[in-house]
N, C-alpha and C positions, 0 to 999 in steps of 0.2 A: 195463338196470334202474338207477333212481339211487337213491343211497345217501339213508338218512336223515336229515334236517336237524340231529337229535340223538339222543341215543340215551341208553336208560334204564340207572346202575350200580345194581344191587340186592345189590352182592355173596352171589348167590347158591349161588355153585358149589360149594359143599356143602352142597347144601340138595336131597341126589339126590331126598328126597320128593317136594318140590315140585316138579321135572323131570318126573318118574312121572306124576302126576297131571295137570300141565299135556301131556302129550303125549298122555295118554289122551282128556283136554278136546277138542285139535287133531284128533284120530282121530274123536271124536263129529262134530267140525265139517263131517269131509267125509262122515258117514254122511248129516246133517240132508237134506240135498238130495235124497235117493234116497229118501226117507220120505211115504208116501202124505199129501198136504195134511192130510186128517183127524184121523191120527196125529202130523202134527209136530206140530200146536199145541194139542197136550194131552199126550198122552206123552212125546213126544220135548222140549217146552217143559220139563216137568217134570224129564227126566234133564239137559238142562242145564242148566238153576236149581240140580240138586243137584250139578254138578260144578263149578260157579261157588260155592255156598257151600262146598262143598269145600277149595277153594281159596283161598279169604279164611279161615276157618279155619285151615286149615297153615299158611299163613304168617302169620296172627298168632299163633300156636302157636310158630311156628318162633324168630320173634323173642320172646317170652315170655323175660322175662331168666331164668335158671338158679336165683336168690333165691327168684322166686315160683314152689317147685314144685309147691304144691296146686294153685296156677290152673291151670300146664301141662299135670299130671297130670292135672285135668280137661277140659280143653279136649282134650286127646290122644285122650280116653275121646268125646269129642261127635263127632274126625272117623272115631272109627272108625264112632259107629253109624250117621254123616252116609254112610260108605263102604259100610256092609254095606245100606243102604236104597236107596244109587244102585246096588247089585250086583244089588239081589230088582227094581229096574225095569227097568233093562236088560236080565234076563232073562223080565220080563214082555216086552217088545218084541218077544222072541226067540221067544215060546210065543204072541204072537199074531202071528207073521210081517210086526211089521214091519220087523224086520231079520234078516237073511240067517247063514245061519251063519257065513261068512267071516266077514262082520260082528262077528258078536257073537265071533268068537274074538280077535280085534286087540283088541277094547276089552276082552277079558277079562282080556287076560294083563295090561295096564297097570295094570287094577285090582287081581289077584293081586298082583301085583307091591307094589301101593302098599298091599296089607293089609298083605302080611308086613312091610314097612318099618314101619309104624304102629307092629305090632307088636312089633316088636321096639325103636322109640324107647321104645314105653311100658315095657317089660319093664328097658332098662336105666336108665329114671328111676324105677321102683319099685324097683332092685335096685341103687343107684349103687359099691355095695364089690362085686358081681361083675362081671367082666370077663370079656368076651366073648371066648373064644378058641377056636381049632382043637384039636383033642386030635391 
């Protein structure tokens, strides 16, 4: 395998959101293929259009300077409901069999996963004097 001509720094690596999400994207990728022709280029088009906006979202969220926290705070609030509408298609996919349970269990938990993190960004930008701790 040869290595890349160049390679992209984004300094992302605390940016586990955008990880979540992007890995759940690459999980979609290898579902597309197994997807009856019919359903990929209407459903399945559609679920990743919205994990592609997903993801332009978060990471201009993500960079969204700390100053402008009404934008963040808004924009934070758009990928959740961008999240919970890619959630109700996926599980349409799932209740018209065009994906398999295994299936939808991989891309569920990414997605899980990527609520509560939302979640919880939003939470500590509406709440910035509480602090997140273990009791």
């Amino acid at each position: 395998m040869s290595k890349p001509i160049f390679t992209l720094s984004l300094s992302l690596a605390s940016a586990s959101i955008l990880q979540c999400i992007k890995e759940g994207y690459l999980l979609w990728l290898t579902i597309v293929p197994h997807i009856a022709k019919g359903a990929r280029y209407t459903l399945g088009v559609r679920i990743e259009t919205l994990f592609l906006d997903l993801l332009a979202l978060t990471y201009t969220t993500y960079f969204t300077p700390r100053e402008h926290l009404l934008k963040k705070q808004e924009r934070i609030a758009e990928c959740i409901r961008l999240l919970d509408i890619l959630k109700y298609f996926v599980s349409v996919a799932w209740e018209g069999k065009v994906i398999s349970n295994t299936q939808l269990e991989t891309v569920a938990v990414k997605l899980e996963e990527a609520s509560r993190r939302l979640l919880a960004w939003k939470g500590s930008l509406d709440n910035p004097e509480k602090k997140h701790h273990n009791p």
